[in-house]
FITI-367333 format. One line per 5 residues: their letters; for each residue x, y, z of C-alpha. Coordinates in Angstrom, 2 decimals. Last residue first. Example, Ala and Ser with C-alpha at 12.3 -4.5 7.8 and 13.67 -1.06 7.14 Angstrom:
2
sa) 13.67:-1.06:7.14; 12.30:-4.50:7.80 .
END
This chain:
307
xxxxx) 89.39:116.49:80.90; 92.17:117.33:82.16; 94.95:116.87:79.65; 92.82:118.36:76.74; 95.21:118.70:74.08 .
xxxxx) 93.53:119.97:71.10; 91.79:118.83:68.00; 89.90:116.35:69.11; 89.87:112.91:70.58; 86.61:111.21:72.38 .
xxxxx) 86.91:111.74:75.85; 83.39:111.63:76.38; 83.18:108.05:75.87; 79.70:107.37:73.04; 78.14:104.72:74.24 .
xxxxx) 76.38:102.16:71.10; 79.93:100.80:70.45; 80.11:98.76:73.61; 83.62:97.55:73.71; 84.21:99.06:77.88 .
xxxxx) 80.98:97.43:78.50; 82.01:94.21:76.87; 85.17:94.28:78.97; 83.41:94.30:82.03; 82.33:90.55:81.30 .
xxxxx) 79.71:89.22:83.38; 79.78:85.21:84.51; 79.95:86.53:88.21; 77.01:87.91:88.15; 74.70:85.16:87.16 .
xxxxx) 76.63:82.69:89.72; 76.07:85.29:92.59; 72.35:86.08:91.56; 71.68:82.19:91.61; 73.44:82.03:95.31 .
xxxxx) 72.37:84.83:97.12; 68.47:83.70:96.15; 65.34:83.42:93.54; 66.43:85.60:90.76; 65.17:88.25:88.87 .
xxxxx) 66.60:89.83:86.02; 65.64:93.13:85.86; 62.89:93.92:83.23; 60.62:96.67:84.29; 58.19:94.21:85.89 .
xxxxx) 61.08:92.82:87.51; 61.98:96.03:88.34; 57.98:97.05:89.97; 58.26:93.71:91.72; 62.04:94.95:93.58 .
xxxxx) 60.70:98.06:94.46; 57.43:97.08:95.57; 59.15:94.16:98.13; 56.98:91.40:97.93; 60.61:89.91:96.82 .
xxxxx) 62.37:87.49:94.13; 65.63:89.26:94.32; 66.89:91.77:91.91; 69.34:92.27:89.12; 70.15:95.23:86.92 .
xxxxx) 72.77:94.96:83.69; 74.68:97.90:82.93; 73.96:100.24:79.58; 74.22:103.25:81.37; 71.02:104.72:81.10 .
xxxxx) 69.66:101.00:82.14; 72.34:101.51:85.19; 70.85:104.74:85.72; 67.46:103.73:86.37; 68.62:100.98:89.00 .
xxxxx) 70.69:103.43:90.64; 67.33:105.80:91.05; 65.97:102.68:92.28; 68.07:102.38:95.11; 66.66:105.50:96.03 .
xxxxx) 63.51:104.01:97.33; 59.99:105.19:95.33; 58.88:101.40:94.66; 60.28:100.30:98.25; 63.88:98.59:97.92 .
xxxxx) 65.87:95.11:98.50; 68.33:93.60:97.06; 68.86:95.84:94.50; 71.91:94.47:92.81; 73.75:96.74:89.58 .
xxxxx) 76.30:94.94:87.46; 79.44:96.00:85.49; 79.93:98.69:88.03; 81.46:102.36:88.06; 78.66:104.11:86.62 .
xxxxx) 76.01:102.42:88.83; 77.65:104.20:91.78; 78.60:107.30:90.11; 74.95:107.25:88.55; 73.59:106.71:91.78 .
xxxxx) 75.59:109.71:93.47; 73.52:112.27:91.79; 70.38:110.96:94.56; 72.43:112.01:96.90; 73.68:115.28:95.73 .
xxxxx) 70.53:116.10:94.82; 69.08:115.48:98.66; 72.09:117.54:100.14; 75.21:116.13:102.18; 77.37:118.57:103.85 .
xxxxx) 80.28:119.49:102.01; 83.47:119.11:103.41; 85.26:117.44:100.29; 83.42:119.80:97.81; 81.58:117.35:95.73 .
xxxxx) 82.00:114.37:93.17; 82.74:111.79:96.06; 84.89:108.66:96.40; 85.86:107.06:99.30; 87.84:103.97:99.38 .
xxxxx) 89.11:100.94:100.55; 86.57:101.15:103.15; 87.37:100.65:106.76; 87.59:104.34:107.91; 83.81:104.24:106.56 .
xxxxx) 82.52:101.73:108.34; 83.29:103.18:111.44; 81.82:106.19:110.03; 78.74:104.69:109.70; 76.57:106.15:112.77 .
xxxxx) 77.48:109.56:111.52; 75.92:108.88:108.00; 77.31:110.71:106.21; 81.11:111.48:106.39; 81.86:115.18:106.40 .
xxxxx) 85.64:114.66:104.84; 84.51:112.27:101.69; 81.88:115.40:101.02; 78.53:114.41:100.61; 76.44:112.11:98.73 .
xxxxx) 79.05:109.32:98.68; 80.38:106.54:96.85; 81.72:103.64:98.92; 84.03:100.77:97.15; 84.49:97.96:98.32 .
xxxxx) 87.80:95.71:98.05; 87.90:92.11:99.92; 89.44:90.32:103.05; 86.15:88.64:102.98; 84.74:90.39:105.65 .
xxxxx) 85.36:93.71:104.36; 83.18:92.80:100.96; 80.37:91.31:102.96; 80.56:94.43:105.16; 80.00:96.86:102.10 .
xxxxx) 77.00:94.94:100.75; 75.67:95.09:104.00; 76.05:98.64:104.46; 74.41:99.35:101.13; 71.46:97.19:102.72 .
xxxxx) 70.76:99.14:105.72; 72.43:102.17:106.65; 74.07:103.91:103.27; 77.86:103.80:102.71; 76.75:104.30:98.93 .
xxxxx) 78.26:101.07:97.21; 80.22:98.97:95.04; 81.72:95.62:95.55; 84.68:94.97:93.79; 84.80:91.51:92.67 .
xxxxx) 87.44:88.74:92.77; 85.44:85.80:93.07; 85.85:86.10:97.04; 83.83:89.92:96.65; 81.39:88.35:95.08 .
xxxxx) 80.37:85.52:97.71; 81.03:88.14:100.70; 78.51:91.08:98.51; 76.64:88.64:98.33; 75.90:87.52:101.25 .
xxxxx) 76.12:90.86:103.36; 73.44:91.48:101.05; 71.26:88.33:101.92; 72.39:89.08:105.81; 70.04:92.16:105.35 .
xxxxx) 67.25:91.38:103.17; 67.12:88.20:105.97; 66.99:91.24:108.53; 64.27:93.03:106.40; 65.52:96.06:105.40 .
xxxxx) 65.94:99.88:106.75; 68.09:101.72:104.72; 66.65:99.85:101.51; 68.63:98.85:98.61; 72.27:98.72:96.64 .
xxxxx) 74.75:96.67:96.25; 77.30:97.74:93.18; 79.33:95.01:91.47; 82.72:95.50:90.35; 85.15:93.94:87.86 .
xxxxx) 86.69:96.69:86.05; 88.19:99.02:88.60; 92.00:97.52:88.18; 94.12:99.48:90.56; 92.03:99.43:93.66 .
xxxxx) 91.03:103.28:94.54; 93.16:104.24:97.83; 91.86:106.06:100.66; 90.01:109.29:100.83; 89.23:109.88:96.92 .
xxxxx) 87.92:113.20:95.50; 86.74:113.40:91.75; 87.01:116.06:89.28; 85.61:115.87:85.64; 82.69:114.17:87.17 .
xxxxx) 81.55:111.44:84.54; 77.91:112.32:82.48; 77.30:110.59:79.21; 78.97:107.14:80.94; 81.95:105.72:79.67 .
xxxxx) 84.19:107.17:82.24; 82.67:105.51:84.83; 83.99:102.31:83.33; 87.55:103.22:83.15; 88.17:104.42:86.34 .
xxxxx) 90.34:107.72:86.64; 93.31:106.51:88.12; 95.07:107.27:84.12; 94.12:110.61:84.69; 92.61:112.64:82.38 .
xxxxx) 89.33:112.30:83.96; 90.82:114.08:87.27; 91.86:112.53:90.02; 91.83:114.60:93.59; 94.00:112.85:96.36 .
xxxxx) 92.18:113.42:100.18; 94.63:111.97:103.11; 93.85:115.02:105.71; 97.27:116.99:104.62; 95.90:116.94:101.26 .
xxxxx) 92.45:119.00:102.07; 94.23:120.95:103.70; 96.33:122.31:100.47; 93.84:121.98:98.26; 91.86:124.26:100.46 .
xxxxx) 94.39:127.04:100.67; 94.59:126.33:96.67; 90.52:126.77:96.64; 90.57:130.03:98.15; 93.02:131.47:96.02 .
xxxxx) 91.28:130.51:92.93; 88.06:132.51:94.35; 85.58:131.73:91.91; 82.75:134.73:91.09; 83.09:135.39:88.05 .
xxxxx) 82.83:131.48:86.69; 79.27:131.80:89.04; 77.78:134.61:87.12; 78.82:132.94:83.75; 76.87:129.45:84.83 .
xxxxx) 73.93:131.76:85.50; 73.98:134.10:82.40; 74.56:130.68:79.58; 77.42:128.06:79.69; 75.56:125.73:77.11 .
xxxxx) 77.79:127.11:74.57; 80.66:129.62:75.18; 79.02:133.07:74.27; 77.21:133.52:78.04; 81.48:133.35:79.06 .
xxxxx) 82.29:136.13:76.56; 79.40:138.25:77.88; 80.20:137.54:81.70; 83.73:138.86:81.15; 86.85:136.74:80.50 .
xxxxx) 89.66:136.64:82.86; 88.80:133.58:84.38; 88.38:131.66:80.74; 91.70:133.24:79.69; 93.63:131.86:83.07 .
xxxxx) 92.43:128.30:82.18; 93.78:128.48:79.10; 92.78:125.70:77.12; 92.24:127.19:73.46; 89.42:129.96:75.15 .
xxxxx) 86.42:128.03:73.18; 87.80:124.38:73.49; 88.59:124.33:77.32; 84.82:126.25:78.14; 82.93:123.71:75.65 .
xxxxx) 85.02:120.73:77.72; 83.99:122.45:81.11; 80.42:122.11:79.82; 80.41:118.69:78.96; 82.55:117.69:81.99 .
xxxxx) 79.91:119.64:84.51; 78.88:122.61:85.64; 75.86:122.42:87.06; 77.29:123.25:90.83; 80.77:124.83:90.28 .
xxxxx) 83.36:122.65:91.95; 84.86:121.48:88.53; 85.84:125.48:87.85; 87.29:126.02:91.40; 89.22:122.45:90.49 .
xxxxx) 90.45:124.04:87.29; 91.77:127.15:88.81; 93.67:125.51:91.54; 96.13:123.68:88.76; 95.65:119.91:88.92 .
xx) 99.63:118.69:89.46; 101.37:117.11:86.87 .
END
C-alpha cells in the first residue's frame, strides 16, 4: 500500500518521533486527515505533543511533500516505514526507531547479521587498513558491515565490505540525495545502501549526525571502534549500543577513546583477527529474544499499519 503524503509530512517533523506519532494515531482512531484538521488545542491534548509540536502539525504542507515524493522516486529513493516487513528487525527493537526511513539502493533481505565499524575521520594508517580488515574478514563470514560513510575509519570498514564482494550498509547524517562527505560519494554510489532518517535533500546538521549513531548501532549485533579520541563521535555509537543492549569491541590502543571503553567495559582485543573470531560467534537472534527491550510495536487495540 502506498505511504499516504500526510504521514511522511508528519514523520518529517523534527522531534517528532514513533512514540509521539503512535500517541497522535491512537488519540484521533488513525485518521491521518482528523489529526490535520484538528486545531492547536486538540493537538497540545494528545500526550507528549505539547504547543511546539502542535505549531508545526499546522503548519505541514501535504501537497508539498507528494510533489516531493514524487521526485524523490524518480531519483531511486524507496521510503519504508516500521510497518513494513523491509523495515529491519533489529533497529526496530530499539526505544527510538524512525517511523520513516529513506533508502537509495537496496537494503539486503536478511539484516540480522551485521557489524557496524566505526572510529576516527582521521586515523592512524595501520587504524586504517585494521578496519578495512575487518570489515573484509566479516564481511566473507557473511556479515553486513555497518557504517556512517564517514572519512577515515567508517570508510574503511565500508571498503573492506566492497572488496570482498560483500553488503555494507551506510547510515547517514544528511539526506541520502545531498551525500556528505563530497569527497565520498564515490563510495557512496557503491554501497548497497543508503539509509537516512531525514528529508532526502537535507543538508547535514551536527544533531543529525550524532542521531545517526543509534541508527547505526541500532541495526548491528556488534559495535567496533577501531579507533577514536575520548570526545570522537564514534563514541556516541558506542553509548548507544550499551542503550541498546549490543555488544562494543575495541582494539588495544593509546588511543583515549578506545582506553576510556575499555575502562568502560568493551571488550578489548589485541588485533583484526581476535576481534573477527569474537564477532563472528554472536547470535542476532538473542537480541531479537531479549526480553529486557521492550519493541515498540507492541500490539494494541487498533490497526496501526504504519507504525
Amino acid at each position: 500500500m502506498p505511504i499516504p503524503p500526510a504521514w511522511v509530512a508528519l514523520c518529517l517533523i523534527e522531534h517528532l518521533g514513533a512514540k509521539k506519532l503512535r500517541a497522535l494515531w491512537t488519540h484521533f482512531n488513525g485518521d491521518l486527515d482528523a489529526i490535520l484538521r484538528a486545531d492547536e488545542r486538540a493537538l497540545d491534548r494528545v500526550p507528549g505533543i505539547g504547543v511546539k509540536l502542535a505549531a508545526a502539525i499546522k503548519r505541514v504542507d501535504v501537497d508539498g511533500v507528494a510533489a516531493s515524493m514524487t521526485r524523490w522516486e524518480q531519483a531511486g529513493v524507496k521510503l519504508i516505514t516500521l510497518g513494513d516487513l523491509a523495515y529491519p528487525p533489529l533497529l526496530k527493537r530499539i526505544p527510538d526507531p524512525p517511523p520513516l526511513m529513506f533508502v537509495r539502493g537496496d537494503l539486503p533481505v536478511t539484516m540480522l547479521r551485521c557489524a557496524a565499524i566505526v572510529g576516527t575521520r582521521t586515523p592512524t594508517p595501520d587504524a586504517l587498513l585494521t578496519a578495512k580488515r575487518i570489515g573484509y574478514e566479516l564481511a566473507k563470514r557473511g556479515w553486513i558491515i555497518v557504517s556512517g560513510l564517514a572519512l577515515g575509519i567508517d570508510t574503511g570498514g565500508h571498503m573492506g565490505a566492497l572488496a570482498a564482494n560483500a553488503p555494507t550498509v551506510a547510515v547517514l547524517g544528511c539526506g541520502v540525495l545531498n551525500l556528505y562527505p563530497p569527497e565520498n560519494r564515490p563510495l557512496a554510489e557503491s554501497v548497497t545502501a543508503l539509509i537516512s532518517e531525514v528529508h532526502p535533500e537535507a543538508h547535514p546538521t551536527p544533531p543529525a549526525l550524532v542521531a545517526r549513531n543509534r541508527l547505526i548501532s541500532g541495526l548491528s549485533t556488534a559495535v567496533i571502534v577501531v579507533q577514536t579520541q575520548h570526545d570522537g563521535g564514534a563514541m556516541h555509537a558506542a553509548r548507544r549500543a550499551v542503550e541498546q543492549g549490543r555488544r562494543v569491541f575495541t582494539l588495544a590502543s593509546d588511543a583515549s577513546g578506545n582506553q576510556a571503553l575499555a575502562e568502560q567495559g568493551a571488550t578489548v582485543l589485541p588485533d583484526a583477527d581476535a576481534l573477527v573470531e569474537a564477532v563472528s560467534v554472536l547470535d542476532a537472534n538473542a537480541v531479537l529474544q531479549d526480553t529486557t527491550i521492550t519493541p515498540l510495536d507492541k500490539p494494541i487495540t487498533i490497526q496501526l499499519p504504519l507504525i
